[in-house]
N, C-alpha and C positions, 0 to 999 in steps of 0.2 A: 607405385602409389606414393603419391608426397607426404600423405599424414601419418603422424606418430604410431603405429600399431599398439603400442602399451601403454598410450595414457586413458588414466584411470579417472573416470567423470564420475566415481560415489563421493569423492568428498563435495561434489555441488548437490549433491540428492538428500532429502531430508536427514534428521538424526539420527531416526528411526530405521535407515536403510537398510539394505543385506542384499545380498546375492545368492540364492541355492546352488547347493551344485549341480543341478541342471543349468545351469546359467540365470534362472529365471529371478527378475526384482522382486523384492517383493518390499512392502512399506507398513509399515507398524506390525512388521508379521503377518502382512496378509498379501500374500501374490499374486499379480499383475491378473492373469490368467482368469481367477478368483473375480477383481475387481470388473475385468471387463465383461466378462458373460451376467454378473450380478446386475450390475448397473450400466453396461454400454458405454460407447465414446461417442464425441471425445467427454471427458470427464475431469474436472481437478480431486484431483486426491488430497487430502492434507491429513501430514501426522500431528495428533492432535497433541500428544506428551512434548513433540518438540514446538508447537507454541508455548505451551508452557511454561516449558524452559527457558526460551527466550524472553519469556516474561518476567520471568526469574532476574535472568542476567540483567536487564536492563535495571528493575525496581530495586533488587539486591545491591546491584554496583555503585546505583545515584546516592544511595541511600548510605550506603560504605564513606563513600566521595563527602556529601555534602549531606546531612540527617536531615535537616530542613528542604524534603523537594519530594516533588512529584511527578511519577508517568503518566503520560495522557497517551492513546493510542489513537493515532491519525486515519480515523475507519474509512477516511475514501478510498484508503488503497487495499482495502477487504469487506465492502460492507455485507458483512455474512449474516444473519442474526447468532449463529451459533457462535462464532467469533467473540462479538460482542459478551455474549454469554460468559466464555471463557474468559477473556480478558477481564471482566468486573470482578470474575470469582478468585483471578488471581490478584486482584487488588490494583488493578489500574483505572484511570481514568479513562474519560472517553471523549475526543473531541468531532462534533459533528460539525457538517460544511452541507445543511441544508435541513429541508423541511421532511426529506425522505430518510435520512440516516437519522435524524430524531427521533421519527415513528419509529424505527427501525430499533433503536438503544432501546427508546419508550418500550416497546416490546420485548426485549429482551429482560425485563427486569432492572435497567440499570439506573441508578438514582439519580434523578437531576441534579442532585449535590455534587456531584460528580460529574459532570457534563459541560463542556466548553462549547459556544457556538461561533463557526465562524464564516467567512466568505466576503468579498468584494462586494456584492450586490443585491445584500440583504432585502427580502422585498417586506412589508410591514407584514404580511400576512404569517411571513417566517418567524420574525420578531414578535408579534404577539402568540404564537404560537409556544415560542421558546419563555417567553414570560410569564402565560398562563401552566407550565410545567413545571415551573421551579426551576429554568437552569441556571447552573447557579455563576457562570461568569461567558459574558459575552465580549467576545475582541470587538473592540471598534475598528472599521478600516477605514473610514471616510467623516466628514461632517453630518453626511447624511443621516447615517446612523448615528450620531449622537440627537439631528431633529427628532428621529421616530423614537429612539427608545427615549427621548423626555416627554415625547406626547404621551405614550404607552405605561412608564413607569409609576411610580406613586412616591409621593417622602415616606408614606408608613412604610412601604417595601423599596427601599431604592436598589438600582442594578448594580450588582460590580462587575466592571470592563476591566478590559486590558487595552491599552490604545497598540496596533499594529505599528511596527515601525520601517521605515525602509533605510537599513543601515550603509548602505552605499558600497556593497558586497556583494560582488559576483562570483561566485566559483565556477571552476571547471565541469561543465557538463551539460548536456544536451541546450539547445536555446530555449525551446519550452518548461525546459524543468529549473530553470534561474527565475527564481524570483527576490535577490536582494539587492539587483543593481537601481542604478536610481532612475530607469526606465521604467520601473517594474511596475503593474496595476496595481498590486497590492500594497496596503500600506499607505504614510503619511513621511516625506521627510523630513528632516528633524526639523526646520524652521515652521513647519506648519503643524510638527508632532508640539510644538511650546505653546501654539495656540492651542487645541486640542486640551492639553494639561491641564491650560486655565481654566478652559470653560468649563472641562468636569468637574475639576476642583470645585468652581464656584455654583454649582448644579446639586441642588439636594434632593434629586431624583435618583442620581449614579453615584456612584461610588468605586472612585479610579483605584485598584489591587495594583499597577503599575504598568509594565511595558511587554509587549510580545514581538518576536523577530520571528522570519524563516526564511532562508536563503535560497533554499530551493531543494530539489531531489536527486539521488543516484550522486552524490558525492562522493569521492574516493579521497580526498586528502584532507585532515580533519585542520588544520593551520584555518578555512577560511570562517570555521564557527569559532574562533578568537577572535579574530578581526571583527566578525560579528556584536560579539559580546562587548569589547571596547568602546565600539563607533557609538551603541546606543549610550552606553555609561555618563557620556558628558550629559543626558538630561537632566538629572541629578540624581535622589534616591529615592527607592519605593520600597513597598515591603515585597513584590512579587518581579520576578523577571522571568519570562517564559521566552527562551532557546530555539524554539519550535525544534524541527526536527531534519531528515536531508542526509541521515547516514544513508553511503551507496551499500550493495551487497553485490558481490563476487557471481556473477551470470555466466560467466566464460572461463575455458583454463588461462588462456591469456593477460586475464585481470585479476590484481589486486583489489585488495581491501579493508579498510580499517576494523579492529576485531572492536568487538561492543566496546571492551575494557580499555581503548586507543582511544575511544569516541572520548567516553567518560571521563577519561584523565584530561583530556583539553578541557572537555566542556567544565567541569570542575575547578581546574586550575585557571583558567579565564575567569570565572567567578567569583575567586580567592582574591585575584588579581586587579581587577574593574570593580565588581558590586559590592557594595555595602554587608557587611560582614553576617549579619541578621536576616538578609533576604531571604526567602524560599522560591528554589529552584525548579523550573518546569521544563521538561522536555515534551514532544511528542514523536516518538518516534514513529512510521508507517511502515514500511518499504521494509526495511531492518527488521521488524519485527515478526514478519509475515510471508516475507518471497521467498525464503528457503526450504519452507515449512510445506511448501503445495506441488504437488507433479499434474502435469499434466499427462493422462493418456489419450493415446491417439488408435487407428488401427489405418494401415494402409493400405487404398484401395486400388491406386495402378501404381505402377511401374513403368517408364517409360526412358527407353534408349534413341532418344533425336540429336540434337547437338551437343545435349548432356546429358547425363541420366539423373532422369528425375522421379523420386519418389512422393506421391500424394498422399497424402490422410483424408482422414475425413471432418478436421475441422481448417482451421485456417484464424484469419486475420479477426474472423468473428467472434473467434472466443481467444484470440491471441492479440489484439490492434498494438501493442507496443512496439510489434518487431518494425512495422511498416509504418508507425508514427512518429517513435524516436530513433529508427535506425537501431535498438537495443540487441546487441546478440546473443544467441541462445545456443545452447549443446543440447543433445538429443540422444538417446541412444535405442538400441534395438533389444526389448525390454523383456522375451524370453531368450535372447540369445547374448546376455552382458559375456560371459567368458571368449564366444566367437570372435578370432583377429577380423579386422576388416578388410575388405580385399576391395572396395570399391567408392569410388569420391562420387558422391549424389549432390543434388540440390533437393532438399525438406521442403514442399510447398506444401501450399494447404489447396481447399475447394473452391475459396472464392474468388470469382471473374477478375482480375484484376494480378497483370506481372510482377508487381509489389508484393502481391503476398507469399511471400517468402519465407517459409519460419529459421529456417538455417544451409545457407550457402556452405558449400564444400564441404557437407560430413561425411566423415568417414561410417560406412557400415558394412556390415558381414553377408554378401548376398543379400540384398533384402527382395523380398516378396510381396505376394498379395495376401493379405490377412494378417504381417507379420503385428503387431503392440509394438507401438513407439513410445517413448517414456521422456517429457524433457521437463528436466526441473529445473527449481527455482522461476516458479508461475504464480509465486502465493499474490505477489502486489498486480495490482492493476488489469489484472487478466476477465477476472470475473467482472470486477468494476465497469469496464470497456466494451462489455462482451454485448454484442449487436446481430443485428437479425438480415446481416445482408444477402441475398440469394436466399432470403427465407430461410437461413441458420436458427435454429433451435440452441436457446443459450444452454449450456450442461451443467450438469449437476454437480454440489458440490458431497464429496463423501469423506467424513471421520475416519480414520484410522488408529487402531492402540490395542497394542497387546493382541494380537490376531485377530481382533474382530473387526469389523466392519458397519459404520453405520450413517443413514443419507441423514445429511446436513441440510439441501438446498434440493427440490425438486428439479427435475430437468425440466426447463421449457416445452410445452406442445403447440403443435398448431392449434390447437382447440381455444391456446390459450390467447396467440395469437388472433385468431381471428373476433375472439369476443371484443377485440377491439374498435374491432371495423362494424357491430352490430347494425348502427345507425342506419349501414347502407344497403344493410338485406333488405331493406322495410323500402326501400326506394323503388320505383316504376317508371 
């Protein structure tokens, strides 16, 4: 067999992780075993102490760095309510990218004082929706948005924006997930960000807080949020500059990663460096704050020795799309038997019709079976977000983990639920 027999994939599993000596995982203290007869697969788990945490690090270290700034957490890459929840109570912000993730904050409690809204293609309905709430700073991306929010706005309540920038920054990583080069949808280049400037300037409906960037996602080298930070600088000075967000996290044993406190020190020392000494700093972190934090279980239904051997679950691309969108790779392991060597090189597919869905090529595992718990972490970002109902997939439940207990966060999907969408067409002849 070609693969390593001793490497150790807990450091990719939440913070909360542990092995029994039975071999079996178990996550916030509470065991695989436990989780799947309770709640079934496939399922995301998340340890809840190690969100947290990570909220910590982030809020704690800007705040070290730079006193003047703020977290925003980038919900489309967990729009959980419970998420949300935790995130506001540990004192972050919260940036929505639509009409559905602001119902969502909206529901969670979290105050539109704290609330960023953003997105390419604002439609008015989103826009007055986010104005009749209170939120309290909207990215402009386009002219567009600045037509509708001066129809929408008032002088007694004028809006504070941030004007989106496209700083002419690409970094290294997926083509989808680049959004700072000067192709990019998002955003305004700077000859067209100086118009923008003026007319809010001269607008006593809005009210310009200053400049927002984001270069894109699953970054591994933090050098391209400098470059970032510079390019917009020559606009002049504001009192706000928001970083956006685009730390990568470590999926693979394979890859590297920048640690929070790597991010921080650029992102900080860029700021020291380019912005006006007084500004208040804004990151939003997604991806980094929340993919490490989530496993996904699985349970395996065949096993099959043809050209390869390949072992099935019973979810797939429906509740995983990233493997088969961005090419992203994942580790997997055999989740009552972590201490077992592996004695055999598989291909990880999922259920749904399609050769692409692939969750992980060439893993290593220990005899696996039918029935065996499969376990692959770092699934916090974009997993649920994605998750689709192809082959009549049932999207899964999201479940809490902390300190041994266990508790459901996110309903599982039913057909029931499913179909009440189709109501229309019962009633048809």
């Amino acid at each position: 067999m070609d693969a390593d027999p001793d490497r150790d994939l807990l450091p990719l599993f939440p913070e909360h992780s542990s092995v029994r000596p039975d071999g079996e995982l178990a996550i916030g203290g509470v065991g695989v075993r436990e989780l799947a007869e309770r709640f079934g697969t496939p399922a995301y788990i998340v340890d809840e102490l190690g969100l947290r945490n990570q909220a910590a690090r982030f809020s704690g270290g800007l705040a070290a760095r730079h006193p003047d700034s703020e977290v925003v957490f980038a919900s489309k890459s967990l729009p959980c309510l419970a998420v949300y929840k935790t995130f506001a109570a540990a004192g972050l912000s919260i940036d929505v990218a639509g009409a559905g993730e602001l119902v969502m904050a909206l529901a969670a409690g979290v105050s539109p004082a704290r609330m960023y809204l953003h997105g390419n293609a604002k439609t008015t309905a989103e826009l007055t929706m986010a104005l009749e709430a209170g939120v309290a700073t909207v990215v402009v991306d386009n002219f567009d948005d600045i037509d509708r929010l001066e129809q929408l706005a008032t002088p007694t309540r004028p809006q504070r924006v941030l004007i989106r920038i496209i700083p002419g920054v690409a970094p290294e990583t997926h083509e989808s997930q680049s959004t700072g080069g000067a192709d990019s949808k998002f955003g305004l280049p700077l000859d067209q960000a100086r118009q923008a400037i003026a007319r809010i300037k001269n607008s006593d409906k809005l009210r310009l807080d200053g400049l927002h960037l984001h270069i894109g996602s699953q970054i591994l080298d933090t050098e391209p949020f400098a470059q970032a930070v510079e390019a917009v600088s020559v606009l002049g000075e504001f009192p706000v500059y928001d970083v956006g967000g685009g730390l990568g996290v470590r999926y693979t044993l394979k890859e590297e990663a920048p640690t929070v406190g790597q991010y921080l020190d650029t992102i900080a020392g860029a700021a020291r460096a380019y912005l006006p000494a007084g500004a208040k700093l804004v990151i939003e972190p997604g991806r980094s704050l929340v993919a490490q934090s989530c496993v996904t279980l699985y349970r395996v239904t065949t096993v099959k020795h043809t050209g390869r051997t390949f072992v099935a679950v019973d979810g797939g691309m429906a509740d995983n799309l990233d493997a088969a969108l961005t090419g992203q790779g994942f580790e997997a392991v055999l989740a009552t038997r972590m201490t077992a060597r592996p004695d055999e090189i598989t291909q990880l597919v999922g259920r749904q019709c399609e050769s692409g869905d692939l969750l992980v090529a060439g893993l290593p595992l220990p005899a696996p079976r039918v029935g065996d718990l499969i376990a692959m972490p770092v699934t916090g970002a974009y997993t649920y977000t994605l998750a689709n109902n192809y082959n009549g997939a049932l999207k899964p439940p999201i479940v809490f983990v902390r300190d041994g207990q266990a508790r459901l966060a996110a309903e599982r999907e039913t057909h029931e639920h499913v179909l009440a969408l189709h109501r229309p067409a019962l009633t048809w002849t």
